[in-house]
VEXTI-619941 format. One record per atom (N, C-alpha, C): residue in three letters; x, y, z. Coordinates in pm, whole numbers, padded with zeros to 5 digits, always signed. Layout:
ALAXYZ...
//
This chain:
UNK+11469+12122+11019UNK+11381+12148+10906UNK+11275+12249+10948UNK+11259+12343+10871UNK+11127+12452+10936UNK+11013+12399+10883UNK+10934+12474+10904UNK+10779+12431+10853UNK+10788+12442+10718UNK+10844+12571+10635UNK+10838+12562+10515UNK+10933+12669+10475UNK+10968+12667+10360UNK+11111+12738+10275UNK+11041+12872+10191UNK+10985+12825+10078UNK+10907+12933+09990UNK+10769+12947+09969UNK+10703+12835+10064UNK+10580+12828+10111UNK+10502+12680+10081UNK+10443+12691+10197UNK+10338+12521+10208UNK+10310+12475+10057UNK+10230+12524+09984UNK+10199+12556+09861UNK+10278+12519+09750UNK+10340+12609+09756UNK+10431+12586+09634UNK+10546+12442+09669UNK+10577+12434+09791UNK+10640+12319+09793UNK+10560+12162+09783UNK+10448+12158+09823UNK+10333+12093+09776UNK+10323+12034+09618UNK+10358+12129+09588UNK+10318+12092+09435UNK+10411+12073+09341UNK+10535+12123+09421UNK+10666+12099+09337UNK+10697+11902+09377UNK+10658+11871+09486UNK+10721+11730+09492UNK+10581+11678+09377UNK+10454+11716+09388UNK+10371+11630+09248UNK+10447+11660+09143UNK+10494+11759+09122UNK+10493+11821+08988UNK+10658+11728+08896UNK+10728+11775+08994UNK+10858+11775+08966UNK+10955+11696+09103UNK+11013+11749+09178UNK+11071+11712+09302UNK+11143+11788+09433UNK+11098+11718+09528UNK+11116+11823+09651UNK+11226+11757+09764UNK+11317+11796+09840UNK+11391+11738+09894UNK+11391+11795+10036UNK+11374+11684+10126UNK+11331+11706+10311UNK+11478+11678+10341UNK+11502+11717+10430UNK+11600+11713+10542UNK+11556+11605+10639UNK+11561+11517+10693UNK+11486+11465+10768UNK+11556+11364+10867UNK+11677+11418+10885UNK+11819+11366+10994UNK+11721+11317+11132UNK+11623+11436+11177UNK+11553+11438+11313UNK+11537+11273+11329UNK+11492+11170+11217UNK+11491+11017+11252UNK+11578+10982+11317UNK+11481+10816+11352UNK+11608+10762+11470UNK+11670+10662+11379UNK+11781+10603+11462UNK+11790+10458+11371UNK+11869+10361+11516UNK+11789+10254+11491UNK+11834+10167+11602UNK+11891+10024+11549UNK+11996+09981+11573UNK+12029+09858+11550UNK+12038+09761+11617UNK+11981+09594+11537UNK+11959+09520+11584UNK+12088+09410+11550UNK+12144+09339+11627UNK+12268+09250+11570UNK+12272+09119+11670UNK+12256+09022+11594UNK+12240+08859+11680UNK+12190+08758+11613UNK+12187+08645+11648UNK+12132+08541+11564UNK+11959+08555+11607UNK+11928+08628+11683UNK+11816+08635+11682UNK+11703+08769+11650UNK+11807+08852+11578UNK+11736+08974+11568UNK+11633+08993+11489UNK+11614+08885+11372UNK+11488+08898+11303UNK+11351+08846+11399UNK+11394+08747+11494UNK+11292+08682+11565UNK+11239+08772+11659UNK+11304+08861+11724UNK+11314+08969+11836UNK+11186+09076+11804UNK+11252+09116+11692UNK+11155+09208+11586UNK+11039+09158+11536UNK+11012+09072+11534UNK+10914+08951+11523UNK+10807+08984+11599UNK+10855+08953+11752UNK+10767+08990+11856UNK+10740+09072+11945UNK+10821+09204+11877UNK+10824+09326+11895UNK+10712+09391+11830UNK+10712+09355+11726UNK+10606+09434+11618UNK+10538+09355+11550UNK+10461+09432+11501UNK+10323+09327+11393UNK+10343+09303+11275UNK+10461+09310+11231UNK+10451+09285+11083UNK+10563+09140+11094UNK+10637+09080+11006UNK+10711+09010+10987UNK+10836+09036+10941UNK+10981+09034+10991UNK+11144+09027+10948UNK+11178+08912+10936UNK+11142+08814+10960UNK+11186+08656+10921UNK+11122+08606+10805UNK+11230+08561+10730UNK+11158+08525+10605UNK+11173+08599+10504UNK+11167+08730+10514UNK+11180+08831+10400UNK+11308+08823+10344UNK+11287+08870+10234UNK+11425+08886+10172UNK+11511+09021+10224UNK+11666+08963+10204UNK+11742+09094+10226UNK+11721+09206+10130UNK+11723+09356+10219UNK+11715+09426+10100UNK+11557+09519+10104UNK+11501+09443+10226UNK+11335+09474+10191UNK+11287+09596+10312UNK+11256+09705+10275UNK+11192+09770+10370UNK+11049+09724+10419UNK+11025+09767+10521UNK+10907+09652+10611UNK+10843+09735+10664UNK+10717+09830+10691UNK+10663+09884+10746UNK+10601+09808+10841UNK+10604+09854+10996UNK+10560+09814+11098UNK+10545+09822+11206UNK+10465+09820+11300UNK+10382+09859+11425UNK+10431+09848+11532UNK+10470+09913+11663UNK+10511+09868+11780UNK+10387+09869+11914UNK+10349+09775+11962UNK+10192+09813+12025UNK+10281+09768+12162UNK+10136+09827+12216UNK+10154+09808+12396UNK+10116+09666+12424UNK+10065+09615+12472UNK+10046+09463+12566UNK+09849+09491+12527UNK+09829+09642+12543UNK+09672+09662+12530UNK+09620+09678+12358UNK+09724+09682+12304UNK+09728+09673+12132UNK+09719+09825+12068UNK+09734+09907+12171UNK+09769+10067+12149UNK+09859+10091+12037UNK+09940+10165+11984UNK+10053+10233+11922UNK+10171+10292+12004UNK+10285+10236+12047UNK+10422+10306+12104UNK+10478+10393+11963UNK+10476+10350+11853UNK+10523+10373+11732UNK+10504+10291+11629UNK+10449+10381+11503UNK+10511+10314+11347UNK+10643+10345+11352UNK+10696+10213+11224UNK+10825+10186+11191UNK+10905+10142+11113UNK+10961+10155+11043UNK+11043+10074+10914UNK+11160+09985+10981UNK+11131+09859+10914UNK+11247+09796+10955UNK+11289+09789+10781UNK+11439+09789+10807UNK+11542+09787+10728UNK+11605+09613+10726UNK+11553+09523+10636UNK+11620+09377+10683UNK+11755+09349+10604UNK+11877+09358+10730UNK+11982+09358+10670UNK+12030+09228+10603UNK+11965+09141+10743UNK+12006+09007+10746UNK+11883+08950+10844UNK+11921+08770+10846UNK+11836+08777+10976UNK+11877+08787+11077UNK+12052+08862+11087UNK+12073+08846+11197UNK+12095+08971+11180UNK+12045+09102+11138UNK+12071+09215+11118UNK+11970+09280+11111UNK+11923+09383+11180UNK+11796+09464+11142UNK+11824+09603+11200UNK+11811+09743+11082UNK+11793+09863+11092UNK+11671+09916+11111UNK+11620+09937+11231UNK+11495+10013+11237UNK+11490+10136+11250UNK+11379+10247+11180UNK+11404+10370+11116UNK+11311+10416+11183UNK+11294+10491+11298UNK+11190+10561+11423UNK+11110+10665+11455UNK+11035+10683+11469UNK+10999+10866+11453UNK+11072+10936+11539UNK+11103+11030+11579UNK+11170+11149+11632UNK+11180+11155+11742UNK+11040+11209+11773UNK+10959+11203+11904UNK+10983+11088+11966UNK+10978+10963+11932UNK+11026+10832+12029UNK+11121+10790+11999UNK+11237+10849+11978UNK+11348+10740+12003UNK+11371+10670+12174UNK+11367+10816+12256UNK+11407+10756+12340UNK+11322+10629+12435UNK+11170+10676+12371UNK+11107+10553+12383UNK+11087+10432+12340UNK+11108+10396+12210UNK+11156+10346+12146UNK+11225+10230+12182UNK+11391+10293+12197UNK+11493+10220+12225UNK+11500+10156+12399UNK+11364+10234+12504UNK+11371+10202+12633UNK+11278+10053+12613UNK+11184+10076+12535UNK+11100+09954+12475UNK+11179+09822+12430UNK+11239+09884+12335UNK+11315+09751+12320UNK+11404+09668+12387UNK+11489+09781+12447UNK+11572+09739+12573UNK+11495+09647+12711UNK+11389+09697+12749UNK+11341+09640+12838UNK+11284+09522+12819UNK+11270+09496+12657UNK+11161+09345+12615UNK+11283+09263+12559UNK+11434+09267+12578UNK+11506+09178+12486UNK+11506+09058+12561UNK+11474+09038+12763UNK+11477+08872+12772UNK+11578+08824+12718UNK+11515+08703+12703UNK+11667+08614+12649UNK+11692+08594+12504UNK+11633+08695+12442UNK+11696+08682+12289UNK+11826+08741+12281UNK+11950+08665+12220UNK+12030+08664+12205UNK+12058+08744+12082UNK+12051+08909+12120UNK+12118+09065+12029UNK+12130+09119+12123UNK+12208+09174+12029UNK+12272+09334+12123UNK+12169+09471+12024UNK+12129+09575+12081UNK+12039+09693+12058UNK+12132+09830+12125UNK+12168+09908+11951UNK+12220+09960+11969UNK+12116+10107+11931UNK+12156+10212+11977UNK+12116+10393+11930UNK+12209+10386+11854UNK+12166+10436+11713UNK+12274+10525+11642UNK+12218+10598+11559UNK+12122+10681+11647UNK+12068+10824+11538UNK+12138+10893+11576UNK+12247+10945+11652UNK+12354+11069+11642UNK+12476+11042+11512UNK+12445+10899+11458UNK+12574+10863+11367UNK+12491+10896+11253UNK+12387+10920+11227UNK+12326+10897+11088UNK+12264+11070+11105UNK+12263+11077+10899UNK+12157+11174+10866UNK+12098+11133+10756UNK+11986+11196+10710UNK+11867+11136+10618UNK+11844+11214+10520UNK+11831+11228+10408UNK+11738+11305+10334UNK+11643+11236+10226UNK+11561+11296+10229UNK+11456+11260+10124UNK+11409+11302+09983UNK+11466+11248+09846UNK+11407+11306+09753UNK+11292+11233+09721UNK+11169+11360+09675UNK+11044+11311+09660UNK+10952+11377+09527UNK+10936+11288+09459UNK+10847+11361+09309UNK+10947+11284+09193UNK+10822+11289+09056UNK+10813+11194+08969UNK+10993+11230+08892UNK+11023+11308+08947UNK+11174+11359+08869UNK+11262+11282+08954UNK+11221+11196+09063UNK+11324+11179+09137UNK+11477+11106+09116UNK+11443+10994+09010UNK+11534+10908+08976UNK+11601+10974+08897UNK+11584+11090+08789UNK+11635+11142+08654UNK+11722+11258+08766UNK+11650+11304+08885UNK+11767+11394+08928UNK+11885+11321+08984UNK+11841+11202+09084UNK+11970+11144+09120UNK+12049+11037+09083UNK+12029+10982+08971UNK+12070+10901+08896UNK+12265+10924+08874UNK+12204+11041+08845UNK+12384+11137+08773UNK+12481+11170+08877UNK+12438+11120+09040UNK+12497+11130+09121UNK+12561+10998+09176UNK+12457+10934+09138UNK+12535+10757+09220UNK+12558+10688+09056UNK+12661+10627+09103UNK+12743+10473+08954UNK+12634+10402+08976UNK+12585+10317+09092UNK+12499+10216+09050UNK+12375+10270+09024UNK+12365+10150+08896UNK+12179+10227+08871UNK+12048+10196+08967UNK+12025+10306+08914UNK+11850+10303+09023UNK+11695+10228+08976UNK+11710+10174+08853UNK+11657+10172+08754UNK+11555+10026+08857UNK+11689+09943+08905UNK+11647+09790+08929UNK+11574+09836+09116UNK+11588+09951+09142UNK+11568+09930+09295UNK+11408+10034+09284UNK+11312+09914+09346UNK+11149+09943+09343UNK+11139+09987+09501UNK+10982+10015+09468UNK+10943+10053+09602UNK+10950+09960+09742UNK+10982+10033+09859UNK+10991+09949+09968UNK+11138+09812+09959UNK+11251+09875+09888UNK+11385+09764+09841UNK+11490+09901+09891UNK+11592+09841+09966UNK+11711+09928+09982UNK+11793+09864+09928UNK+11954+09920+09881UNK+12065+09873+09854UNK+12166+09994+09925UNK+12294+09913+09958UNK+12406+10017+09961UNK+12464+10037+09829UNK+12517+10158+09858UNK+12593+10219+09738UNK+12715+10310+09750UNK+12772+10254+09716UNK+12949+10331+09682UNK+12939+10491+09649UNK+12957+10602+09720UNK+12944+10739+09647UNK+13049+10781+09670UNK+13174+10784+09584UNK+13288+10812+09611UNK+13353+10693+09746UNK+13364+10774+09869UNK+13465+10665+09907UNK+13362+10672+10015UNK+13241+10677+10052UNK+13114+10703+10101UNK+13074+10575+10087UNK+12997+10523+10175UNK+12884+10375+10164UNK+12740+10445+10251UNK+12648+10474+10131UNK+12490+10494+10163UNK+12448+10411+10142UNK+12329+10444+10241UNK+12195+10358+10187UNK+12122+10426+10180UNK+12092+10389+10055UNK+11974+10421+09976UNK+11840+10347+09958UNK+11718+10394+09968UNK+11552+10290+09973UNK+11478+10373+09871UNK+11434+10281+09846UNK+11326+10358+09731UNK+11200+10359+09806UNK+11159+10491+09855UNK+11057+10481+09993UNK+11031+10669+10023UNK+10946+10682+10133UNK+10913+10814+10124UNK+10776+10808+10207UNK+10747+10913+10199UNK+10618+10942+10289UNK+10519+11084+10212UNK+10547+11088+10115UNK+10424+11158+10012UNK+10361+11110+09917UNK+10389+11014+09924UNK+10322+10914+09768UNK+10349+10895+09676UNK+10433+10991+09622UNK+10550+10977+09507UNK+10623+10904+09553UNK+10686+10815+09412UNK+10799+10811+09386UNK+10914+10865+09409UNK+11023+10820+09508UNK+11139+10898+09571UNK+11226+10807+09619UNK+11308+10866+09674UNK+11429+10793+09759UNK+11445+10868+09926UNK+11500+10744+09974UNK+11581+10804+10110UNK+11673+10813+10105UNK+11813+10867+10163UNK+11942+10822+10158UNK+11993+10878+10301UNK+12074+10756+10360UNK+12118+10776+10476UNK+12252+10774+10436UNK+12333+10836+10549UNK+12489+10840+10548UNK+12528+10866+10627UNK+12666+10921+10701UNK+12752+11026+10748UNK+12643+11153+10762UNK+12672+11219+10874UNK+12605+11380+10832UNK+12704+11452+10770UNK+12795+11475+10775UNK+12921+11547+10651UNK+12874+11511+10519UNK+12887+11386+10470UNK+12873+11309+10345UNK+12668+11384+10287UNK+12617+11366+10361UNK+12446+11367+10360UNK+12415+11544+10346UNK+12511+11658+10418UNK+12507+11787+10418UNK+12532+11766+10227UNK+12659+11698+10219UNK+12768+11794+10042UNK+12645+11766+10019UNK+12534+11576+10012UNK+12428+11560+09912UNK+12345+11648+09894UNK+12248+11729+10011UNK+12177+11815+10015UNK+12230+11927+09912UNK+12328+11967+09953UNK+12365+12092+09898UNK+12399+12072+09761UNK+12428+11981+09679UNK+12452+11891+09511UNK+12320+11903+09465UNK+12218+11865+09589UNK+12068+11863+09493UNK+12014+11954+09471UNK+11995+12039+09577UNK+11898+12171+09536UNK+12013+12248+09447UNK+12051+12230+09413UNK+12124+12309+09276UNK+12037+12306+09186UNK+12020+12181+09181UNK+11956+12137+09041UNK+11807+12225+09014UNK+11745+12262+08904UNK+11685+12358+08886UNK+11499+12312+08918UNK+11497+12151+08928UNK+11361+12118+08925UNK+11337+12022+09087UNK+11433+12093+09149UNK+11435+12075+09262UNK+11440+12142+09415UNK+11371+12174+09460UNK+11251+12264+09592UNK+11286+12189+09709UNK+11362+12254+09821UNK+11353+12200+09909UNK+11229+12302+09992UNK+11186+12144+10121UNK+11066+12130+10153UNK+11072+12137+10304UNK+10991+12171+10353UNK+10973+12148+10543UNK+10905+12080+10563UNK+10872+12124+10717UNK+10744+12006+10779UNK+10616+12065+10723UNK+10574+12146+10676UNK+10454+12176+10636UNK+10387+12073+10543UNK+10503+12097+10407UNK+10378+12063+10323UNK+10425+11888+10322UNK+10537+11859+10429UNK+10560+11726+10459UNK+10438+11625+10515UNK+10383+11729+10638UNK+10272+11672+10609UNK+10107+11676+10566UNK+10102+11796+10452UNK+09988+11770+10365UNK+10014+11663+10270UNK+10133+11646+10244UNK+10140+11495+10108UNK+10152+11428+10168UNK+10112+11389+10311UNK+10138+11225+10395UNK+09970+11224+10414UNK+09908+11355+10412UNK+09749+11394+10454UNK+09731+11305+10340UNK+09750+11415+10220UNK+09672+11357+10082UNK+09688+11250+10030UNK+09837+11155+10083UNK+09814+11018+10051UNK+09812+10920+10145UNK+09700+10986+10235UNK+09652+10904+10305UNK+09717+10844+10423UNK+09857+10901+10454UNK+09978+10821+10565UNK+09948+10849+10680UNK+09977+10761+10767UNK+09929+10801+10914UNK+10065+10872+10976UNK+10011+10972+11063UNK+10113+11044+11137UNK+10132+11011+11290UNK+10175+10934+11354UNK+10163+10897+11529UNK+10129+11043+11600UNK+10051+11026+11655UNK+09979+11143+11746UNK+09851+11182+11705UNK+09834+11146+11573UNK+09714+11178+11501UNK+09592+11068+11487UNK+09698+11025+11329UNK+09590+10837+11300UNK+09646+10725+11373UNK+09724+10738+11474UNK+09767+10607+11565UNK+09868+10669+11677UNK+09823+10630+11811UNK+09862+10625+11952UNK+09842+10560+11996UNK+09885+10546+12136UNK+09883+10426+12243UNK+09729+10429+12281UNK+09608+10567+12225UNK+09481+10482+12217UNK+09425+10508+12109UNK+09471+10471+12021UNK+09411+10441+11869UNK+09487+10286+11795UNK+09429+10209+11772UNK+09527+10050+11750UNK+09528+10067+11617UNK+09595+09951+11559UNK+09612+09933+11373UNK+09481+09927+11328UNK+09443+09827+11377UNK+09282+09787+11352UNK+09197+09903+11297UNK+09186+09975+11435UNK+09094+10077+11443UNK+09146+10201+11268UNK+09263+10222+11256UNK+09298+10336+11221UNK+09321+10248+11028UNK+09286+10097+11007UNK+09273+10063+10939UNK+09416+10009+10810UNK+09505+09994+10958UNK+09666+09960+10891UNK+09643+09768+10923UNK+09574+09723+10911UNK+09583+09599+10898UNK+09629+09517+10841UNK+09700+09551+10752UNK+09829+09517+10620UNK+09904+09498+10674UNK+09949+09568+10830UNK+10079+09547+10888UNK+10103+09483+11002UNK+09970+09419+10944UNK+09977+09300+11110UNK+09944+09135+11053UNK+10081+09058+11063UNK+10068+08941+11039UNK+09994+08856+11160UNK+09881+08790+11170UNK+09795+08706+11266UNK+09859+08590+11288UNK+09942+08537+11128UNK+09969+08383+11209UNK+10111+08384+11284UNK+10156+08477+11333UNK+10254+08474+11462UNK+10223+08566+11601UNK+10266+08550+11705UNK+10302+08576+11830UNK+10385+08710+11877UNK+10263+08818+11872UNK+10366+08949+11885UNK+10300+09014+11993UNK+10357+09155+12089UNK+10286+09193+12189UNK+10169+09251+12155UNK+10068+09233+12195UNK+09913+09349+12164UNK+09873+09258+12113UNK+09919+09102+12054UNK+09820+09045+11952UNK+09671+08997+12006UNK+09678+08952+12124UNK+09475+08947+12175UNK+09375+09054+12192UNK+09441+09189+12218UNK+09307+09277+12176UNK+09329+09337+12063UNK+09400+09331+11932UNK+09420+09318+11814UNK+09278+09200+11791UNK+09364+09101+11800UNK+09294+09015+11730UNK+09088+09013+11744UNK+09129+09069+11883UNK+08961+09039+11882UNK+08870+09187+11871UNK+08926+09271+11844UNK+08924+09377+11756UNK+08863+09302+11561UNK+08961+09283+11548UNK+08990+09180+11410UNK+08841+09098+11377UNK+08777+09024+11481UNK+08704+08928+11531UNK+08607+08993+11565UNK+08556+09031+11613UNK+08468+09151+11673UNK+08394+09229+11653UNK+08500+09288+11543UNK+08506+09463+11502UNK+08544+09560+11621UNK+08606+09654+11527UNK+08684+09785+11651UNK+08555+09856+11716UNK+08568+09957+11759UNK+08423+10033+11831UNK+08453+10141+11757UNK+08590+10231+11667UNK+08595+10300+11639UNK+08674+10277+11473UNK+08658+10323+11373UNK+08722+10329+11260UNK+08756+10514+11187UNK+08882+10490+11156UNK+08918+10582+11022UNK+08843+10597+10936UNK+08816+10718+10917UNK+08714+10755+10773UNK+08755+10898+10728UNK+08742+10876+10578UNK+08773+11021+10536UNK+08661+11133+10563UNK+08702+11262+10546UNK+08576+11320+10558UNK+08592+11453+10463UNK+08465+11483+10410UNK+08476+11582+10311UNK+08386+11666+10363UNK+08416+11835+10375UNK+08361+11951+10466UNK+08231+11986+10281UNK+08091+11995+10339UNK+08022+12003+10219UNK+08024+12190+10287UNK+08016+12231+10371UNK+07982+12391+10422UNK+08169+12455+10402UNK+08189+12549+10398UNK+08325+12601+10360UNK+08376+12616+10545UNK+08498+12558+10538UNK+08567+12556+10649UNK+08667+12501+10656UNK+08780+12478+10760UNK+08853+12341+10730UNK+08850+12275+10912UNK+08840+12146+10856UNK+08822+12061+10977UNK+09011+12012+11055UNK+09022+12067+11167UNK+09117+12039+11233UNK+09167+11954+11349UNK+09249+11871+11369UNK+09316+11782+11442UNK+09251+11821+11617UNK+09136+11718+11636UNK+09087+11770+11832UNK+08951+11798+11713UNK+08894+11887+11628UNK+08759+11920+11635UNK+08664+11799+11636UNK+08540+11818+11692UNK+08450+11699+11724UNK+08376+11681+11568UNK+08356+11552+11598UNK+08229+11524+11472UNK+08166+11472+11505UNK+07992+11517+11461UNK+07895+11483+11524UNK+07811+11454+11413UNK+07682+11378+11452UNK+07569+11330+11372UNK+07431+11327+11453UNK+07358+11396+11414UNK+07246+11468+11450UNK+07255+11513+11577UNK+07377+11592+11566UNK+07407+11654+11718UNK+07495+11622+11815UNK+07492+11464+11770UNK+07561+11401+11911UNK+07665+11350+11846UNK+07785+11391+11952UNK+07918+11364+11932UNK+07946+11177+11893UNK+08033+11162+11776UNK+08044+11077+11681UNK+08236+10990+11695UNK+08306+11095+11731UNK+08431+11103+11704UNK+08512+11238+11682UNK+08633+11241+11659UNK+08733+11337+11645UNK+08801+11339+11524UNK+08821+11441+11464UNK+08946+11455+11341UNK+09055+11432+11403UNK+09148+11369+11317UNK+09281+11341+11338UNK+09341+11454+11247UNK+09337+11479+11095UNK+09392+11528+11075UNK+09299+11646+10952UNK+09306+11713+10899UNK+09213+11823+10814UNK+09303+11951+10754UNK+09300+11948+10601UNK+09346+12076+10553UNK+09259+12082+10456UNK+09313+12203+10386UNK+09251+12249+10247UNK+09381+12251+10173UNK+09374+12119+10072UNK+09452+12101+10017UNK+09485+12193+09885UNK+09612+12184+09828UNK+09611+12284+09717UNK+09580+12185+09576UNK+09475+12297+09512UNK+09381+12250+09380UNK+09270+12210+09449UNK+09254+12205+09570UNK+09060+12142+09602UNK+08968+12220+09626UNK+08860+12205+09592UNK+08752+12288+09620UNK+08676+12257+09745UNK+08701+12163+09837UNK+08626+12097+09943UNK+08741+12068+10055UNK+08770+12141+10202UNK+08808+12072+10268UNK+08827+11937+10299UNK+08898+11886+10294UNK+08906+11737+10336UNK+09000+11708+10528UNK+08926+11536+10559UNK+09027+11540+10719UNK+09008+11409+10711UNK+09083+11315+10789UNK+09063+11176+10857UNK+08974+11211+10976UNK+08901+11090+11029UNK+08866+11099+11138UNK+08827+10970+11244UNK+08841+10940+11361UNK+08805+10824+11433UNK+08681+10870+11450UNK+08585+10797+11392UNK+08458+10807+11463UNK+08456+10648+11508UNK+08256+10650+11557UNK+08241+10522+11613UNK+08183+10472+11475UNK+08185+10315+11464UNK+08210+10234+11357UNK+08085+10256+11332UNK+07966+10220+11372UNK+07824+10168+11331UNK+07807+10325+11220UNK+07866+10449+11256UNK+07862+10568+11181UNK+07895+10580+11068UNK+08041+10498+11051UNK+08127+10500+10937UNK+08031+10416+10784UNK+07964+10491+10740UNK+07879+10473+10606UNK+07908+10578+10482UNK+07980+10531+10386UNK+08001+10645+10306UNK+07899+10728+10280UNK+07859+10821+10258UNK+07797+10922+10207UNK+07711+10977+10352UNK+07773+10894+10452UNK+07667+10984+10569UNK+07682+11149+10583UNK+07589+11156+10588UNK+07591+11354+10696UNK+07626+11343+10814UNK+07718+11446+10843UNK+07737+11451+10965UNK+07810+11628+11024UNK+07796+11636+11084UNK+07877+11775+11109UNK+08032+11754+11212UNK+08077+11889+11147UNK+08210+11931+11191UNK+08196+12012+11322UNK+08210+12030+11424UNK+08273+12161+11531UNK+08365+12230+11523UNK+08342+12367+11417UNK+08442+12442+11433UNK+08432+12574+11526UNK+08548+12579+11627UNK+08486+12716+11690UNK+08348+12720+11758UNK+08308+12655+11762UNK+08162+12634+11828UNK+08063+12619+11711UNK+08083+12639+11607UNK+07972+12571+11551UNK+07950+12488+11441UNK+07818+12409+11431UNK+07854+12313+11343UNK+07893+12314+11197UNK+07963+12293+11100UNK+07984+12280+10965UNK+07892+12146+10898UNK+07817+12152+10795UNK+07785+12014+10751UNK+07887+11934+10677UNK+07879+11803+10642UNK+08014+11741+10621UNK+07966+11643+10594UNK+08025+11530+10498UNK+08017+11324+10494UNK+08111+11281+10483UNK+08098+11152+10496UNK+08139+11080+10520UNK+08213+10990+10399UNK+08356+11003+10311UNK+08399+10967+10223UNK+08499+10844+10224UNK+08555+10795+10135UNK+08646+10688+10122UNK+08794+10839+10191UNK+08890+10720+10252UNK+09025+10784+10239UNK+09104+10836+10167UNK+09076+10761+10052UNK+09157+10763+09951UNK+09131+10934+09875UNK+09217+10968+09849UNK+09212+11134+09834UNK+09323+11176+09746UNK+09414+11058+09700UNK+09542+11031+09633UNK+09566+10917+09571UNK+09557+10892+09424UNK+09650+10783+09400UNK+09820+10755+09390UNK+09858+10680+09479UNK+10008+10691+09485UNK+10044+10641+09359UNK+10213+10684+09344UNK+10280+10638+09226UNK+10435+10634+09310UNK+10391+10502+09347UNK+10499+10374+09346UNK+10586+10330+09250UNK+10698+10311+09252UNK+10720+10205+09142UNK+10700+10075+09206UNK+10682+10000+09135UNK+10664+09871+09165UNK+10722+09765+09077UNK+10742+09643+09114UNK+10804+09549+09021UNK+10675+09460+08928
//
């Protein structure tokens, strides 16, 4: 996938507007298979696979022992004795060395099979009306964060109603043969823009998604970066005591949005400061398209994090004025049940 096709911009606004379609094979996918693979995953990560229903995509955390970030992650719950986890790029091979090295005596087998799979992503409010006319079963019943397989010809995808711009969209995994014809079926269609990594991730910026390397690493925790949704407390997972007392405590550092009041744009490494003295770092900063105000995430230190504070930016050596805003910079449109 390149950075961008017909530009950051215009592909930006085609997934609000209408719909945009990523390539996005580069994922991993790792499989889990045993009578114990929901439990495994359990205490692998912070969220919960036991219990859920089949069918349910699961966003969730992989931490160090120190409650760091190895990776965000989707688990795919096939079964409970079945679990597809969906990886970032950059770590598969860490990833899968992680898991391998923590299976002990849980009884699965952990397989690689991101060379068997490819991905694509349709994304924007057209999404269902464009691919509807392509798959028999309807899409109508499958909400946000729910996968099903589906019959496409003599093809078995899976399909999630899921995404990473805030719209409304789909994933669909397959075959890479089978996943190329799809690509090439969709952008036919006339209200449909394919997209790169660019403006892939200004709509993960603008709705707020964390990117690993940015809003979460092995030293930035859930806590801190304010994904606490994806950490169930009443079970037993790795990282859960300096989590928890993080939780208990309070972090030393929190996520906060930030809005540039001087014209500039605040970038990923620049410092932020308050009456001079260094405060924290941007994670992430653009100038989004339609805004009149730079916007960025940023880790500062907590006692700082007050909406409407002043504070300045470091750009280039000098300061920008700037405050301190809510995250929220997007309302998503989910479907939901």
């Amino acid at each position: 996938m390149p950075i961008e096709y017909k530009g950051i911009v215009e592909e930006h606004l085609a997934v609000r507007q209408k719909a945009g379609i990523f390539d996005v094979s580069h994922m991993g996918e790792i499989r889990i298979l045993g009578k114990d693979a929901a439990a495994f995953v359990d205490y692998l990560t912070t969220n919960r696979a036991s219990g859920a229903e089949s069918g349910r995509v699961i966003y969730t955390i992989l931490c160090t022992p120190e409650g760091g970030v190895i990776d965000d992650l989707l688990i795919y719950k096939m079964s409970e004795t079945e679990i597809f986890l969906v990886v970032n790029a950059s770590n598969i091979a860490v990833d899968y060395a992680w898991l391998v090295d923590h299976k002990g005596k849980f009884a699965i087998t952990i397989t690689n099979e991101s060379d068997l799979w490819a991905e694509i992503a349709l994304q924007g409010p057209k999404s269902e009306e464009i691919l509807q006319p392509l798959i028999a079963d309807s899409l109508t019943d499958l909400y946000f964060m729910h996968f099903k397989w589906i019959h496409v010809g003599r093809h078995l995808v899976l399909i999630s109603r899921s995404g990473y711009t805030g719209e409304d969209g789909f994933e669909i995994y397959g075959e890479p043969a089978f996943i190329a014809t799809m690509w090439d079926k969709l952008i036919k269609h006339p209200d449909v823009t394919p997209c790169g990594l660019g403006c892939r991730d200004t709509l993960r910026f603008e709705a707020s998604l964390p990117l690993y390397g940015h809003e979460l690493s092995r030293d930035i925790t859930p806590v801190e970066c304010g994904f606490g949704f994806a950490i169930k407390w009443d079970k037993d997972f790795i990282g859960k005591g300096p989590l928890l007392e993080q939780k208990n405590n309070g972090a030393p550092k929190t996520l906060v949005g930030i809005e540039l009041v001087d014209r500039g744009i605040a970038r990923q490494g620049y410092e932020v400061l308050c009456e001079g003295k260094p405060i924290g770092v941007i994670t992430t900063g653009y100038m989004l398209p339609g805004r009149e105000k730079a916007l960025a995430l940023a880790l500062i230190d907590t006692k700082f994090a007050t909406i409407g504070r002043s504070v300045e930016v470091l750009i280039r050596g000098k300061a920008f004025e700037a405050k301190v805003r809510d995250s929220v910079f997007y309302q998503k449109k989910y479907k939901r049940k």
